[in-house]
C-alpha positions as CSV (number, residue, x, y, z in Angstrom):
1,X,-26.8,10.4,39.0
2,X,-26.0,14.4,38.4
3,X,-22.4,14.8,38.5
4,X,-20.7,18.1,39.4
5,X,-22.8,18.6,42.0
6,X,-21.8,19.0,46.3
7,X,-24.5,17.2,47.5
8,X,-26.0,15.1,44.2
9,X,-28.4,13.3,46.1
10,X,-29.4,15.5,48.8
11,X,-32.3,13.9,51.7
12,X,-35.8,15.8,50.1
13,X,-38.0,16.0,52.9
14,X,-41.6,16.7,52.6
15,X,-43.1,20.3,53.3
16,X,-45.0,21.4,56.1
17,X,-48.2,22.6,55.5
18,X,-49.3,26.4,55.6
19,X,-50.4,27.7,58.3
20,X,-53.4,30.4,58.0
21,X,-52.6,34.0,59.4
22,X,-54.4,35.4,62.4
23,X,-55.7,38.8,61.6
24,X,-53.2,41.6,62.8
25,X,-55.0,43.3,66.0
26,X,-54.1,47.1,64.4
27,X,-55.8,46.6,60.8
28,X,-57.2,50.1,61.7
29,X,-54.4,51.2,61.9
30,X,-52.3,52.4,58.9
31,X,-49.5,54.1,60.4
32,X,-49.0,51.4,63.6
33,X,-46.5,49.2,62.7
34,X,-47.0,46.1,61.8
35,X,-46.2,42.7,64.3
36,X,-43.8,40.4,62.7
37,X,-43.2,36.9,64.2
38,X,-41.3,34.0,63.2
39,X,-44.1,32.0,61.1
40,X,-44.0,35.0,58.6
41,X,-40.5,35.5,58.3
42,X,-40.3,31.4,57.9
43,X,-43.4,31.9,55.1
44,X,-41.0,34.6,53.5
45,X,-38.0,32.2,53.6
46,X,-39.6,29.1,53.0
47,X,-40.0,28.8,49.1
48,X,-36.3,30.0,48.1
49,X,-34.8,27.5,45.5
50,X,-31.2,25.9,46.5
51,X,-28.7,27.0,44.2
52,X,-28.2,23.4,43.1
53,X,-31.6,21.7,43.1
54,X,-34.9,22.0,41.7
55,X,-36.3,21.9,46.0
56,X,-36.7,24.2,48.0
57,X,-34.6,25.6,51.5
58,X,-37.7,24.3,53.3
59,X,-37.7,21.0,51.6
60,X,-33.7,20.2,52.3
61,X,-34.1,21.0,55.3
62,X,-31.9,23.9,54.8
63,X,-34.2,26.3,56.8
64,X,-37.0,25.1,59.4
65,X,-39.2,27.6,61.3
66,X,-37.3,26.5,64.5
67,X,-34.4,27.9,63.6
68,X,-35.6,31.8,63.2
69,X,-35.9,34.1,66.4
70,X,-37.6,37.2,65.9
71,X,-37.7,40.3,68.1
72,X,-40.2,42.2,66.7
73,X,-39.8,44.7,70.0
74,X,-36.0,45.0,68.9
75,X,-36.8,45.2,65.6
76,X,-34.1,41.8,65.1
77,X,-34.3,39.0,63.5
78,X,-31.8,36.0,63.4
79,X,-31.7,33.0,60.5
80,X,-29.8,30.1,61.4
81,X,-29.3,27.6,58.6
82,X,-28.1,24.3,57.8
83,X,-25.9,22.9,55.1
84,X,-27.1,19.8,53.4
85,X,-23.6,18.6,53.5
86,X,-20.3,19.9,55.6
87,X,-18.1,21.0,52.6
88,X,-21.0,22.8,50.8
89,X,-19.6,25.8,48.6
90,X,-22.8,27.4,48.2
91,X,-23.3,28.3,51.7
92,X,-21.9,31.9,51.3
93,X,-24.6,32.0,48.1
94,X,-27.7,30.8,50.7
95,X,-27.0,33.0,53.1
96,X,-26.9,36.0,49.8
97,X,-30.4,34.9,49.5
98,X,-31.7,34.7,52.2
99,X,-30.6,37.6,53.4
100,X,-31.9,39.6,50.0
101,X,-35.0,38.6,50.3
102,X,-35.4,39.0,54.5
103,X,-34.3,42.9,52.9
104,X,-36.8,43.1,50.1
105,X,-39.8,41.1,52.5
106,X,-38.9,43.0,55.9
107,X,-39.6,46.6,57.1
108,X,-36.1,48.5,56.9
109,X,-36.5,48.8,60.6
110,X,-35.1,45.0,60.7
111,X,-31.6,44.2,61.6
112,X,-31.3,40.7,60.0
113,X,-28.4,38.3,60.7
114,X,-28.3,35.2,59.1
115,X,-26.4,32.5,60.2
116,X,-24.6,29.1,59.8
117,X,-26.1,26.5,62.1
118,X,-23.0,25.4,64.5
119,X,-20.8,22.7,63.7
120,X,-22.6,21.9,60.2
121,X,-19.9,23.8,57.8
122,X,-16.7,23.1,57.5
123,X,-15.3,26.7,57.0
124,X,-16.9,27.2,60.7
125,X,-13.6,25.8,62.0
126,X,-11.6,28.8,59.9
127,X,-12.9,31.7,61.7
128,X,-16.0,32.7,59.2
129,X,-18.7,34.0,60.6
130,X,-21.8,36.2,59.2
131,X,-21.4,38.0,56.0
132,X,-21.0,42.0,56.4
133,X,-24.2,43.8,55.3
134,X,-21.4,46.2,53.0
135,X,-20.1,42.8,51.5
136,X,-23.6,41.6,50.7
137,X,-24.5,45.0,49.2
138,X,-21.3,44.8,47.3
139,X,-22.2,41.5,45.9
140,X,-25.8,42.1,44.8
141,X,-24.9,45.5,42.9
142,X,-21.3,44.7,41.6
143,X,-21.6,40.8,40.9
144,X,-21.7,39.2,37.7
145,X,-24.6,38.6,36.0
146,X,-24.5,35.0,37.1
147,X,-24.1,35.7,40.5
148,X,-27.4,38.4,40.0
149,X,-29.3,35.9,38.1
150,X,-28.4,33.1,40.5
151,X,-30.0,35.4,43.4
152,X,-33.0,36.4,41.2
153,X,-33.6,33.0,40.4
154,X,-33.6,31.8,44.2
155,X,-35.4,34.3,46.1
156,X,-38.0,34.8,43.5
């Protein structure tokens, strides 16, 4: 058994397979914007490495397709997300990633929120919500170089 860890013997669920793209309806196109819907913004998601484990989001159940909405008219897009355990300390650290990579994977016409699933973190019950796009920028660019390699490592 791994000690040190939060969760050292997280549930590893098995991952769904990929799901083949339709072909966008405005490949003519260049300049018409391109439809985003919630199987590509899961595909984009979907890979990203927990902070303490060798799986995946998708494999911990950490992030399922379910729990993305998308409105590509709004240009919005919302990623709820679920601990593995209630007391995890890397939740604030998820969210950095997914959000950083939603940034780097999305057309800067997105708003993204990403979310804490309801009831499934323990610092719910304190009053902390969402993390501030300024506090995420202030982290990614002013961070240690753990904290940058940590991200890196994750979304990559």
């Amino acid at each position: 058994m791994v000690s040190g860890l939060i969760n050292a013997n997280p549930v590893v669920y098995e991952k769904k397979e990929r799901r083949a793209r339709s072909a966008s309806s405005c490949v003519n196109d260049e300049y018409a914007a391109e439809q985003i819907d919630q199987q590509e913004v899961f595909d984009h998601v979907r890979d990203i490495k927990d902070p303490e484990h060798p799986y995946s989001l998708e494999e911990l159940k950490v992030i399922t397709e379910d729990a993305i909405e998308v409105d590509d008219e709004r240009s919005y897009v919302r990623v709820t997300f679920t601990p593995t355990v209630e007391h995890c300390s890397m939740a604030t650290v998820i969210g950095l990633c997914l959000r950083v990579k939603l940034m780097r994977s999305l057309p800067p016409r997105f708003k993204v929120d990403i979310m804490v699933a309801p009831g499934t973190h323990a610092t719910e019950a304190a009053g902390k919500h969402t993390l501030p796009l300024h506090y995420v920028l202030v982290c990614i660019f002013y961070s240690e170089s753990f904290l940058k390699g940590l991200l890196l490592l994750s979304v990559y």
